[in-house]
N, C-alpha and C positions, 0 to 999 in steps of 0.2 A: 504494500500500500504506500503509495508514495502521496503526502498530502504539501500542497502548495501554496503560496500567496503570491499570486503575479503580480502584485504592484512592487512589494519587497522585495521580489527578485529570491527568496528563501523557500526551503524545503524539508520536507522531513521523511525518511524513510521508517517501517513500523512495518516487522516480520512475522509471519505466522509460522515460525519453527517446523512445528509438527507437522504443518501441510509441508512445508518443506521436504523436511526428513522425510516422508512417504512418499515423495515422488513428486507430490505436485509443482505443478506452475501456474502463476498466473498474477497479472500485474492489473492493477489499477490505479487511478489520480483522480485525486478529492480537490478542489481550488475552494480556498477557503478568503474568509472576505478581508479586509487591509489588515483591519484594527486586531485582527487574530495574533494572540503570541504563542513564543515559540512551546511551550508546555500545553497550549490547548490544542495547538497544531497535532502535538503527540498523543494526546486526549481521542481526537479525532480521528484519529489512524487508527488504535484501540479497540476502539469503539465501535469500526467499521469491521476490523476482523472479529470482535466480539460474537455482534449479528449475524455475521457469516456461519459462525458456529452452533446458531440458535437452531437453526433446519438440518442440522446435521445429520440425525438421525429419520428416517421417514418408512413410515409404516404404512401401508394400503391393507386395509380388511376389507371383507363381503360379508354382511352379514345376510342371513338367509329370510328374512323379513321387513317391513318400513319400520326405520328405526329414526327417530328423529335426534339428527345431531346437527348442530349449525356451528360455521366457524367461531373458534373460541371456547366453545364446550371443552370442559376438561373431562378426558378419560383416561380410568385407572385400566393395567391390564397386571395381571399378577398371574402366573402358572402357565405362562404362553409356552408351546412348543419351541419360538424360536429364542427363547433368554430373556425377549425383550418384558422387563418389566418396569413400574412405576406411571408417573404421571404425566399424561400428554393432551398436546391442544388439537384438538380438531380445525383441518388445515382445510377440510373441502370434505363436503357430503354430498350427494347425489340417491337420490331412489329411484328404483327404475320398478316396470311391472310389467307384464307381455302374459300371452296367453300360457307360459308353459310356468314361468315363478316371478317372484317379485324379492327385494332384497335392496338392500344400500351398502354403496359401495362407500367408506371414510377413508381419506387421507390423514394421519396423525403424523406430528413434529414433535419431537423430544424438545420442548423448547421451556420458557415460562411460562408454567401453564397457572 
């Protein structure tokens, strides 16, 4: 994350390590307003990788019924087949119905929920 102030001509670089070390890449630039100093500069870099890490985890269920969950809903999952447990937001819900079943599909994010 590289965060900048084009009027000061200054800049500030701000690493996400661990995406690092596993492999990843990827660059971005935040332009930030005059009167920004150099500590919020870095604030703001932080902050960006912060959030990034908020969707980190992402679960898709089917449930086999209309289940009513709307983004932001928190759901618990505890004794999942896949490890995944504790508390999650609902990211996006859909119900669907046709002549053969009916069910809702949720999107969950490990995030603040």
């Amino acid at each position: 994350m590289l965060v900048k102030n084009k009027a000061l001509g200054t800049s500030e670089r701000v690493e996400n390590t661990e995406f690092i070390q596993s492999g990843g890449c990827c660059r971005r630039v935040v332009n930030v307003p005059r009167k920004t100093r150099f500590d919020a500069m870095r604030a703001t870099g932080e902050y960006q990788i912060a959030q990034s890490k908020a969707d980190e985890l992402v679960i898709s269920l089917t449930v086999p019924q209309i289940f009513a969950a709307f983004p932001g809903d928190t759901v618990e999952l505890c004794g999942s087949p896949l490890g995944a447990s504790g508390q999650f937001k609902v990211n996006r819900s859909c119900c669907f119905a046709n002549g053969e079943r009916a069910g809702t599909e949720i999107i969950l994010t490990q995030g603040e929920a």
